[in-house]
C-alpha positions, 0 to 999 in steps of 0.5 A: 550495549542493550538498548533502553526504550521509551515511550511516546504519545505523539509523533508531532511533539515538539521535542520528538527526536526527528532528527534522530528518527530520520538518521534510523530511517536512513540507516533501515535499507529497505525504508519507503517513503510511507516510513517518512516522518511526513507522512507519519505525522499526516497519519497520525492527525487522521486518528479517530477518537477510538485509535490511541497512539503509542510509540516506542523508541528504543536507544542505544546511548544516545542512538535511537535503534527502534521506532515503531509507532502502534495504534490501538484500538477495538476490533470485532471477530465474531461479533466480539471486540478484541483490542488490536494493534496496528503500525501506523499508516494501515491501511494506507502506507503500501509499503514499510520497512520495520525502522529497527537496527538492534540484535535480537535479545533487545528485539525480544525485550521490545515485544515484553515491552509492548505486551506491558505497555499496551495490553491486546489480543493481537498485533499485527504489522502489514505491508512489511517489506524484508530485505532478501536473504535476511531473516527478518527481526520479527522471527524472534517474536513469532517463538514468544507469541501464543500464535503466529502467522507470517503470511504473504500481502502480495507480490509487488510487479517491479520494472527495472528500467533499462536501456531496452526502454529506449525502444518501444515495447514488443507484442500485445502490450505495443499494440495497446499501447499504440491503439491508446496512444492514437486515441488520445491523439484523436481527442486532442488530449496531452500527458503532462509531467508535474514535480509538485511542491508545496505550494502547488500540491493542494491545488493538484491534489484538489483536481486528481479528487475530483477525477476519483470522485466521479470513477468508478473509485468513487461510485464505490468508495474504494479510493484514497480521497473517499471521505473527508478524513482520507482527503485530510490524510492525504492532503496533509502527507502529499504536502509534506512529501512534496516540499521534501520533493518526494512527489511525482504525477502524469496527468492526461490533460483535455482542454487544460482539465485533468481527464486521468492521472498516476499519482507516485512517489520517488525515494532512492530511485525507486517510483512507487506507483500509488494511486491513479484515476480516469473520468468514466466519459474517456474510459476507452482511451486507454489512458492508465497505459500511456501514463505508465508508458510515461513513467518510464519514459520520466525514469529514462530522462532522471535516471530512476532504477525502479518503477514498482506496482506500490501495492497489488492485489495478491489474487488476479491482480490487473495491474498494467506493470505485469505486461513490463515487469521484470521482477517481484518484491513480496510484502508480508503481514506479520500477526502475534497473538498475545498470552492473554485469554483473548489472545489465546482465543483469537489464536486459537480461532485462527489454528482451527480455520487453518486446518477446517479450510483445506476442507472448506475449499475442497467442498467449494471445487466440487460445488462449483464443478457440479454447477459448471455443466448447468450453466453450460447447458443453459440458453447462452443468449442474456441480456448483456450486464454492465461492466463489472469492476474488475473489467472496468480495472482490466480498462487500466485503472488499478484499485489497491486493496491498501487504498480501500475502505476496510 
């Protein structure tokens, strides 16, 4: 039966098919707690007066087989404005399952689709998870695009929880493990497990922002309360997770007061850890450490078979989960470029870095190989600088690109 679709404008409408949306997401293995109505409503809410929202559903009888909920708005290349569209979320979800059980001759009519519907130069889908050893629905698309690229976000560390986490773990990470754990003993402080719900999830997450306000997070605004629209956002969809008990964090508490915290999320066993935070004054505790430590230690007790990075930056990422990983799983940002001249163009402006790039960075290893012996060769004794970002996340507090300003 070919599928028909629709559209819609609004995921918080009255007559939304939620209930057939929510028997699709079940049905899409690979589905996130970001593919959650809860949290796409949230999303939407946080739409700014450039950002339209259009959503196509597509049926199968009385089945629905697609949702994919597309904002539009202005985007500038080179200084000129292109319209782009993005799903949902971006550039907060970490992770997403594209919420779609159809064959690919309809998977091709929902491009044609689209492409009528919400005339842009570019659509591009983020953080896409993809089930392993399938090809992905979305192959279809990149032959009908003028250009497509499907290229890596980044390789999530995952730790599988096991028997062997009843014993303590072995070489460098034990030792910083003991050293932080002394620390905190020191100072009198306690770690606190909190399932949250909805009646005490404003009140948590108004402490947690607080913490983030005053780290480094918030000195640069990089954090996932760093404007009154993301507090909003995230207040609006943590609420909603937690009545639906989807919700988890470990708080190091001092004197009653939370001093750092992991913020995560827990479907179908799996822990996605999402945001965390440290007051500056107890950076040297090594607290981010002990609260992974206890993440897992909470997944012994209830029986969860993952504890994933959620999002990681793709190059040198200092995520603590890499000292126990036990795996990876890979997200990927899949871009169609549409036939349209500014498609083309856009298109065509990617095909040309493509190949000017391997130029690019060659010229850049021998640039920086003809510096290197300079600076060698100068006086070794400067005055020392403060602690850059990247030491300050080597501490143990980890920034997902998915959670910055971009």
């Amino acid at each position: 039966m070919a599928a028909r679709f629709e559209w819609r404008t609004s995921l918080c409408a009255t007559d939304f098919p939620a209930a057939a949306y929510e028997a699709l997401r079940l049905r899409v293995k690979d589905h996130t707690p970001f593919n959650t109505l809860a949290w796409m409503t949230a999303s939407e809410q946080a739409l700014t007066a450039g950002q339209r929202l259009h959503v196509l559903l597509g049926w199968q009888g009385d089945e629905l087989v697609l949702c994919l909920p597309l904002v539009a708005c202005v985007e500038r290349f080179a200084g000129l404005p292109f319209q782009v569209l993005h799903h949902l979320g971006y550039p907060l979800a970490d992770r997403l399952a594209l919420l779609a059980s159809m064959d690919a001759g309809d998977v091709r009519k929902a491009l044609v689709e689209i492409r009528r519907h919400v005339p842009h130069a570019l659509l591009q889908l983020n953080e896409l998870s993809e089930p392993v050893g399938e090809e992905s629905l979305l192959s279809e698309w990149m032959a009908h695009s003028s250009t497509g690229e499907r290229r890596i976000s980044c390789r999530v560390p995952v730790h599988v929880i096991s028997d062997a986490d009843h014993q303590e773990v072995s070489g460098d990470p034990r030792y910083k493990l003991r050293r932080a754990r002394k620390r905190i003993a020191a100072c009198g402080a306690q770690v606190r497990r909190i399932t949250p719900d909805a009646s005490t999830m404003g009140p948590l997450l108004q402490a947690i922002s607080e913490v983030e306000a005053v780290s480094w997070k918030g000195d640069e605004g990089v954090g996932i309360f760093a404007d009154e629209r993301h507090r909003q956002w995230m207040d609006r969809a943590f609420t909603a997770l937690a009545a639906q008990g989807l919700v988890r964090v470990v708080v190091l508490e001092l004197d009653g007061r939370c001093i750092s915290y992991r913020l995560g999320l827990l479907e179908q066993g799996r822990l996605y850890d999402y945001n965390l935070a440290f007051l500056p004054q107890y950076a040297d505790l090594g607290s981010g450490r002990v609260l992974l430590e206890e993440w897992i230690r909470w997944g012994l007790d209830e029986h969860w078979r993952w504890i994933d990075a959620s999002r990681v930056s793709l190059e040198n990422s200092s995520h603590q989960l890499h000292e126990r990983m036990t795996g990876q799983l890979e997200h990927w940002r899949w871009s169609f470029y549409s036939w349209r001249p500014s498609g083309l163009a856009l298109g065509g402006a990617l095909r040309f870095w493509q190949r000017l790039k391997p130029g690019v960075q060659r010229w850049k290893a021998r640039r920086a190989a003809a510096v290197k012996p300079a600076a060698e060769a100068a006086p070794a004794a400067k005055t020392a600088t403060p602690a850059a970002p990247t030491e300050k996340i080597m501490e143990g507090e980890h920034a997902s690109p998915s959670h910055s300003q971009r």
